[in-house]
LOTI-408771 format. One record per residue (C-alpha): x, y, z; residue in one letter. Coordinates in steps of 0.1 Angstrom, whole numbers, plus 5000, padded with zeros to 4 digits. Last residue first. Example, Ala and Ser with C-alpha at 12.3 -4.5 7.8 and 13.67 -1.06 7.14 Angstrom:
2
513749895071S/512349555078A/
END
This chain:
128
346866302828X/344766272864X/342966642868X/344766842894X/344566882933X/347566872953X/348167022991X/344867132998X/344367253030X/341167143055X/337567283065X/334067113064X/331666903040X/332366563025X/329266373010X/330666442973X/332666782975X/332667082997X/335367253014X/334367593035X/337567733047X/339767583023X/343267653030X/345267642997X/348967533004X/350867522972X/353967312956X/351667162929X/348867392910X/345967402932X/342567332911X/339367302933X/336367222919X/337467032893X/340366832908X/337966842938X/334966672919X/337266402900X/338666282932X/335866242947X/334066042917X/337065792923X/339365802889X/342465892905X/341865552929X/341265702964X/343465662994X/342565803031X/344265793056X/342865873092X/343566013126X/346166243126X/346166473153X/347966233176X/350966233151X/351566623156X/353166673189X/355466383178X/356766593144X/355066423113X/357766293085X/358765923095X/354965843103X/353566003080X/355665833053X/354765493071X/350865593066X/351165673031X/353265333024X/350365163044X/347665293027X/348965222994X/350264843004X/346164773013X/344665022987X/346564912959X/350064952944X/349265062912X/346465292920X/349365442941X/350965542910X/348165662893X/347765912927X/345265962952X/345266112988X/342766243014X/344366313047X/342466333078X/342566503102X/340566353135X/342066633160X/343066983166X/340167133156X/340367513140X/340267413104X/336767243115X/335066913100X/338466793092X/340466723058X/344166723048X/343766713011X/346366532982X/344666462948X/346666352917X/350366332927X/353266282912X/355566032916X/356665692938X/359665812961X/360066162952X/356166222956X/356066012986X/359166243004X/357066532991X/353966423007X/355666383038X/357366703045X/353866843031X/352366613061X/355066813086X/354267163066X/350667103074X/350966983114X/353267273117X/350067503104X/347567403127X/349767443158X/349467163182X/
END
């Protein structure tokens, strides 16, 4: 696996999401290392997912991966993650770490909450 397929593929299915439902809030790929080729996860929130729930959101984010992420990328997957836009999480990175829509900001040294460690930040801005 090649770090940076494995982003555009979950940008691939971010965007189909984002045309689907809306915009979105908060939308990380997150592991303890940008060099591990395992356990990412990705960290999303959006009001329109608040809508749904976390049972039916999880599952819609989880399908679009599914349809989106090339096969020598699905294994590197290995969690998603929604948060309500008005999580404490949420509300730190939107702060901390602004990245206007249609960007890719690697984060070397990502901090927020309890989580500590590497990832790319697809979406992060304050909930209108």
């Amino acid at each position: 696996m090649y770090i940076f397929t494995l982003v555009t593929d979950v940008e691939r299915a971010i965007e189909r999401l984002k045309q689907e439902g809306g915009d979105f809030t908060l939308a990380v790929l997150y592991n303890s290392s940008l060099e591990s080729e395992w356990g990412w996860n990705l960290i999303v929130a959006a009001r329109w997912l608040d809508r749904l729930g976390l049972a039916a959101a999880t599952r819609l984010v989880a399908e679009a991966l599914y349809k989106e992420v090339g096969l020598e990328n699905k294994s590197a997957i290995s969690r998603v993650t929604v948060l309500k836009t008005n999580d404490p999480f949420v509300r730190e990175m939107t702060n901390l770490y602004p990245v206007a829509p249609g960007s890719r900001v690697p984060v070397q040294q990502l901090s927020a909450g309890e989580l500590t460690g590497s990832g790319f930040i697809l979406y992060s801005r304050k909930a209108a």
